[in-house]
Backbone as CSV, one residue per row, in Angstrom:
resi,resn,N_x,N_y,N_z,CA_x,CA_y,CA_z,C_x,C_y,C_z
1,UNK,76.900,76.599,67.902,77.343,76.645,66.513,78.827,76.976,66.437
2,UNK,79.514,77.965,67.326,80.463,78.327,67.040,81.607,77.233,67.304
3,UNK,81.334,76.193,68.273,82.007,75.124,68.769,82.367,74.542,67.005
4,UNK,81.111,74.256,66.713,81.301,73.388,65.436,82.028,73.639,64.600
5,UNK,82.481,75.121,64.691,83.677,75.484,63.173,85.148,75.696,64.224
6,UNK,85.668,74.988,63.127,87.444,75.328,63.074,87.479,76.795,62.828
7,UNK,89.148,77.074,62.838,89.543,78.704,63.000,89.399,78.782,61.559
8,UNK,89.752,77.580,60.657,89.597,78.065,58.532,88.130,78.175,58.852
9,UNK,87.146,77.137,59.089,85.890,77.517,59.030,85.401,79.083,58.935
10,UNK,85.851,79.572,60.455,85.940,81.181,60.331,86.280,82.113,59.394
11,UNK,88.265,81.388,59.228,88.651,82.515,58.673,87.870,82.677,57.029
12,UNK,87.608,81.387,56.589,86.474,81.788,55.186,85.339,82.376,55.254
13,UNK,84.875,82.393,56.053,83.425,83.033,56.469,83.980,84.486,56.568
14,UNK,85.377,85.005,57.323,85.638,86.468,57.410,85.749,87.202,55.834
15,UNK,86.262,85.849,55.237,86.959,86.715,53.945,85.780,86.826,53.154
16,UNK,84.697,85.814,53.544,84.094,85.930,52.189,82.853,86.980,52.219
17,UNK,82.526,87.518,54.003,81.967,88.302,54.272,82.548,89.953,53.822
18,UNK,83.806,89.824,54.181,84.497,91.121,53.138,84.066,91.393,51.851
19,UNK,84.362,90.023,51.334,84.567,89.972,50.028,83.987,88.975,49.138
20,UNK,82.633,88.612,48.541,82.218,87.198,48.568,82.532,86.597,47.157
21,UNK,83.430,88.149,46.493,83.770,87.694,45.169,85.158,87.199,45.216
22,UNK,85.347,86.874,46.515,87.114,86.366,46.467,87.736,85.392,45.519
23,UNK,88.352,84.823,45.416,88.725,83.781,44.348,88.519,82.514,45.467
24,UNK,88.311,81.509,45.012,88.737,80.188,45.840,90.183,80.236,46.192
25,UNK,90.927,80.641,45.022,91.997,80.265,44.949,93.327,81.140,46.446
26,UNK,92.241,82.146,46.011,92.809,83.181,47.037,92.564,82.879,48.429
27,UNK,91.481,82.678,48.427,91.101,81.965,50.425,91.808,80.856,50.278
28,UNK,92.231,80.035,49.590,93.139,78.675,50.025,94.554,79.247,50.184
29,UNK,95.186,80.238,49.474,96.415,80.723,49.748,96.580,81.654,51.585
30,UNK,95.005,82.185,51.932,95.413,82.916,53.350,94.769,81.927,54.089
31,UNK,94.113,80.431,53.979,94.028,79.267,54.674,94.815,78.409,54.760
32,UNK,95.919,78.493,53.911,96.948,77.309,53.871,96.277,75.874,53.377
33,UNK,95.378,76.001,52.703,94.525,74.831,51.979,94.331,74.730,50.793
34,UNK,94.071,73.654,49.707,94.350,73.581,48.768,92.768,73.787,48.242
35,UNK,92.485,74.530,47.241,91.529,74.994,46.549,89.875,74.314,46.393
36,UNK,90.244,72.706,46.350,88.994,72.074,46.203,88.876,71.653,47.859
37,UNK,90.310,71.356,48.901,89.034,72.035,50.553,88.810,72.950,50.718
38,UNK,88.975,74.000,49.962,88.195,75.043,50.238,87.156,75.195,50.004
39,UNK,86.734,74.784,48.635,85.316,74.415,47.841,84.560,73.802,48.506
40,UNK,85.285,72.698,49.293,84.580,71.638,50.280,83.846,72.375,51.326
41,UNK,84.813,73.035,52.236,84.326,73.709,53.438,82.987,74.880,53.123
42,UNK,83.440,75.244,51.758,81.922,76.395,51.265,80.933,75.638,51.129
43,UNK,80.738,74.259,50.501,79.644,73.730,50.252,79.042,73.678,51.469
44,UNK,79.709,72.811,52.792,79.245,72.721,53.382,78.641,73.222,54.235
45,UNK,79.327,74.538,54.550,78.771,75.658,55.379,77.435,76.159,54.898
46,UNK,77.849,76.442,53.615,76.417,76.551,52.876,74.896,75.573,52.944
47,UNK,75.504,74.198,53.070,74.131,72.874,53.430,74.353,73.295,54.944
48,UNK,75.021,73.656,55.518,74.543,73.513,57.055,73.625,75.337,57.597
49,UNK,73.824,75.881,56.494,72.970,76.838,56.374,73.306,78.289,57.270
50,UNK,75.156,78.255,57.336,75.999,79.310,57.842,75.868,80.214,56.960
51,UNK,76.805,79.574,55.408,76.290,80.999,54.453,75.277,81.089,53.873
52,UNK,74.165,81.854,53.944,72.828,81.514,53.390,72.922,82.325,52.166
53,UNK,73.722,83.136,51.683,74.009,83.841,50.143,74.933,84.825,50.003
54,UNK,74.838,84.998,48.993,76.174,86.091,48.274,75.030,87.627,47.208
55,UNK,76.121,88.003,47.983,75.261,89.687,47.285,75.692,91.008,47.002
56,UNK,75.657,91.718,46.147,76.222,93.157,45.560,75.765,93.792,46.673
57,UNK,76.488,95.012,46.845,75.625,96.178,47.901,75.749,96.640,47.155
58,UNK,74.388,97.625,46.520,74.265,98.881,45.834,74.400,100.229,46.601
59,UNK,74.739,101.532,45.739,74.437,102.899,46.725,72.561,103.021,46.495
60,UNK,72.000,103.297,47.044,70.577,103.606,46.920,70.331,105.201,46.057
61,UNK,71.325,105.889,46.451,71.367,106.869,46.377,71.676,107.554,44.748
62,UNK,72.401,106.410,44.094,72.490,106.491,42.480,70.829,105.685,41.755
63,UNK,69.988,105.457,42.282,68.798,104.503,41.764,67.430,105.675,42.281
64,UNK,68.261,106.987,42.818,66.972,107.808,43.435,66.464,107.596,44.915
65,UNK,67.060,106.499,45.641,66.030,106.262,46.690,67.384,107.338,47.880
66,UNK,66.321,108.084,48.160,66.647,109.086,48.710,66.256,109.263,49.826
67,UNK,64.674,108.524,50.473,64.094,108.816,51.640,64.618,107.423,52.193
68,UNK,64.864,107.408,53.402,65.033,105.947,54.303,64.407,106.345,55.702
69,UNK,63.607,105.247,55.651,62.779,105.721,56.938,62.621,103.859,58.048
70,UNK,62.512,104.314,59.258,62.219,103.073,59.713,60.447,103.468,60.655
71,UNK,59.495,102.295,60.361,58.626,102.717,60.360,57.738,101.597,61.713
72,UNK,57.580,101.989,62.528,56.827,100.734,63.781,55.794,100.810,63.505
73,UNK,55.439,99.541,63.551,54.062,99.345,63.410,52.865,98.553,64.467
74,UNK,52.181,98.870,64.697,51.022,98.289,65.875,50.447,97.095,64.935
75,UNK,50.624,95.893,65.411,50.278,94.536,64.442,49.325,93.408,65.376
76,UNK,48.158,93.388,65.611,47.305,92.103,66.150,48.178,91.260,65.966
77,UNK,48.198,90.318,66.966,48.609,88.492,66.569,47.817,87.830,65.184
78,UNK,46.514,88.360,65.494,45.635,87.701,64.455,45.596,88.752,62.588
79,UNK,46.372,89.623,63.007,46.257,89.782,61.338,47.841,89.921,60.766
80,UNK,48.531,89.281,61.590,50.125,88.739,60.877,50.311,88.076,59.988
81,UNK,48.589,86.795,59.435,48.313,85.853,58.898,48.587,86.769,57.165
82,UNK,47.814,87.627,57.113,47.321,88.410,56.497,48.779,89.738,56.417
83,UNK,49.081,90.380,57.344,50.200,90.966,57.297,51.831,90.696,56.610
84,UNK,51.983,89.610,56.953,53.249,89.002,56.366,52.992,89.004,54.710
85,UNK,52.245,88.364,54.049,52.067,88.104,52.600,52.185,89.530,51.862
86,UNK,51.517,90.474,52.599,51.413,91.954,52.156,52.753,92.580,52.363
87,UNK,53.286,93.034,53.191,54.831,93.471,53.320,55.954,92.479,52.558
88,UNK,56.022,91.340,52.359,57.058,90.307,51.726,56.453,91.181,50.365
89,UNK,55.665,91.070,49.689,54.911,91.911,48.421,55.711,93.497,47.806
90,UNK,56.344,93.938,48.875,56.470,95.403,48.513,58.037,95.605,48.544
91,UNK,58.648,95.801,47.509,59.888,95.890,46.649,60.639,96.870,47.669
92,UNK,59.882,97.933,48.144,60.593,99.212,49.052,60.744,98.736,50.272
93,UNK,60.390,97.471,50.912,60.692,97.043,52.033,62.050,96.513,52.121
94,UNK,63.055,96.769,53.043,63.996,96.369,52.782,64.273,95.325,54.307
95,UNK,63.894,95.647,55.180,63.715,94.217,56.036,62.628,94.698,57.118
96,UNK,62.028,93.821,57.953,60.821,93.852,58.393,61.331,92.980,59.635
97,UNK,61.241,93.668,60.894,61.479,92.524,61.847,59.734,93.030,63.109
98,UNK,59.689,91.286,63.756,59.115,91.371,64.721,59.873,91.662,65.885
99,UNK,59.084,92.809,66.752,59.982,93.001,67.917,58.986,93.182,69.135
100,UNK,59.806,93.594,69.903,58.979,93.635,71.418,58.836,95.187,71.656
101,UNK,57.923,95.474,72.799,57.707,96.770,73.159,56.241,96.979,72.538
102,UNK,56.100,98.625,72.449,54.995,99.411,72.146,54.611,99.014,70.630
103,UNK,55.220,99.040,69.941,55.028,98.473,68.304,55.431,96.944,68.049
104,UNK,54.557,96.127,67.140,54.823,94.357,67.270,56.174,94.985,65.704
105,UNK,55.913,95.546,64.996,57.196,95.108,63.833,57.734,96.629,63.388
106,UNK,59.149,96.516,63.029,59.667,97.572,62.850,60.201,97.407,61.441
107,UNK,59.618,98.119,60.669,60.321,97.813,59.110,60.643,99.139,58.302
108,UNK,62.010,98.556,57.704,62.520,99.329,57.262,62.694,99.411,55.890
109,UNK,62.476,100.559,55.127,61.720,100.978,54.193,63.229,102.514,52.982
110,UNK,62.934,102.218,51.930,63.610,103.744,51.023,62.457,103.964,49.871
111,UNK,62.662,105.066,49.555,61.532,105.650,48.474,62.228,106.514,48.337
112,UNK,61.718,106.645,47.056,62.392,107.831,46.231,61.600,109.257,46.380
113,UNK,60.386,109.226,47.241,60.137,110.574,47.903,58.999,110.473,49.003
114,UNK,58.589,111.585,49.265,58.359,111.481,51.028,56.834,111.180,50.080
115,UNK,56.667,111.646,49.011,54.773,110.944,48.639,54.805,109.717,48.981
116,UNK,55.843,108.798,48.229,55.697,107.018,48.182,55.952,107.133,49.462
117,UNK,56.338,107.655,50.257,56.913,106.885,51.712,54.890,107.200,52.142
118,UNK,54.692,108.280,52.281,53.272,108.912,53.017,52.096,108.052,52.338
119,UNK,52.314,107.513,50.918,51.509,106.920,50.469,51.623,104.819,51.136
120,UNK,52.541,104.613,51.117,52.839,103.406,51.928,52.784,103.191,53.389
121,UNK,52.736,104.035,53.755,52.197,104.351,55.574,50.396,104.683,55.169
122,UNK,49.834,105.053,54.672,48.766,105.319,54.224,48.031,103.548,54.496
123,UNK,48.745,102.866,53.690,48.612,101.731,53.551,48.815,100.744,54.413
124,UNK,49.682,100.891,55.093,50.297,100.080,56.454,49.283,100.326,57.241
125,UNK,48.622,101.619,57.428,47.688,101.690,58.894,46.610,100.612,58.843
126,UNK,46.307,99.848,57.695,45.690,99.007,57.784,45.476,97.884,58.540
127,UNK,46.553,98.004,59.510,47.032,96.834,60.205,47.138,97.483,61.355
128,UNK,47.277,98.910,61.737,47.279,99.798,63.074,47.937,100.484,62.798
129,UNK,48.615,100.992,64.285,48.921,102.802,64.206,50.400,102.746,63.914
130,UNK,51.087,103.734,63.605,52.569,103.234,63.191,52.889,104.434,63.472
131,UNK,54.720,104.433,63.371,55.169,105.712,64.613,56.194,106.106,63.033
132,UNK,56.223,107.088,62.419,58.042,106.853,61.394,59.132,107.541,61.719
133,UNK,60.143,106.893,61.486,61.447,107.911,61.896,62.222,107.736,60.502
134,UNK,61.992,108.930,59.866,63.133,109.522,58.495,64.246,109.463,59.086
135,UNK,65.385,108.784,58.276,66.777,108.841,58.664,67.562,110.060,57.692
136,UNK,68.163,110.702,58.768,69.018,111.896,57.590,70.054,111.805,57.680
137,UNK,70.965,110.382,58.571,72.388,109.898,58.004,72.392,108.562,58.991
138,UNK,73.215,108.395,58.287,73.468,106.955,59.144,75.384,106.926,59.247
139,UNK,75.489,106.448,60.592,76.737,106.837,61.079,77.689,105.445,60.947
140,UNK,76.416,104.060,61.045,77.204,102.654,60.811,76.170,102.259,59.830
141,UNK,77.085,101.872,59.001,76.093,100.835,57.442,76.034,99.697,58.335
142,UNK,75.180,98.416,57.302,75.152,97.345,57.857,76.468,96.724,58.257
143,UNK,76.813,96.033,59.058,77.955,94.932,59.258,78.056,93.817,59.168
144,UNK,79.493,93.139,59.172,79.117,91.731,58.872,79.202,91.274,60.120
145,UNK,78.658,89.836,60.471,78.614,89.297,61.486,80.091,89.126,62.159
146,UNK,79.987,89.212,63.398,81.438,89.206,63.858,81.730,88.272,64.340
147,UNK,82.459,87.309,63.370,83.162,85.849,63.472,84.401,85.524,64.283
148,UNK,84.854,85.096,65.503,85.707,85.193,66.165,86.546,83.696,66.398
């Protein structure tokens, strides 16, 4: 993939990962390109399915959600069928990955107190045994992908 983009390819993808409310106008002035290739190069990145969206980061922390926990879970092959539809379902999930090791998925989860968190693990064991780890800071927020 990376073959396929030019250095503007990039450098729009850097800015707009900063910043996704940039102006067009503004990424064509630090691309040296005129406004509608710039428009061009977004569409396309976008149909080729580089930028897949644009999004606010909220604080969690002004909305109440106060607990953040990441939670492993013990998952059969055969009730993922059934598993997936149920977790995509629940608003407090904030991403859900399959992984390797002792637990099949590790998902990560905020609530606004340790009941909803104890009451949603309550619920998860339905699917097996699950391990949780409460976070009481986090030292790196998410990042953006590192475009070179």
């Amino acid at each position: 993939m990376e073959k396929e983009l030019d250095n503007i390819d990039k450098s729009i993808i850097r800015i707009l990962q900063e910043n996704a409310r940039t102006p067009v106008k503004d990424i064509a002035k630090e691309v040296f390109l005129s406004s509608p290739a710039v428009s061009a190069r977004i569409e396309r990145l976008e149909k080729r399915g580089i930028l897949t969206g644009y999004h606010a980061t909220v604080n969690p922390m002004l909305f109440g959600y106060h607990i953040k926990a990441f939670i492993n879970l013990e998952v059969e092959p055969a009730q993922k069928k059934e598993f997936y539809p149920f977790i995509d379902r629940i608003p407090n999930v904030i991403e859900c990955n399959c992984v390797t090791g002792d637990y099949a998925m590790l998902v990560e989860v905020m609530f606004q107190t340790t009941i909803q968190l104890d009451h949603f693990i309550n619920e998860l064991q339905h699917f097996g045994r699950t391990k949780t780890l409460i976070v009481f800071s986090t030292s790196v927020e998410h990042r953006d992908v590192p475009v070179n």
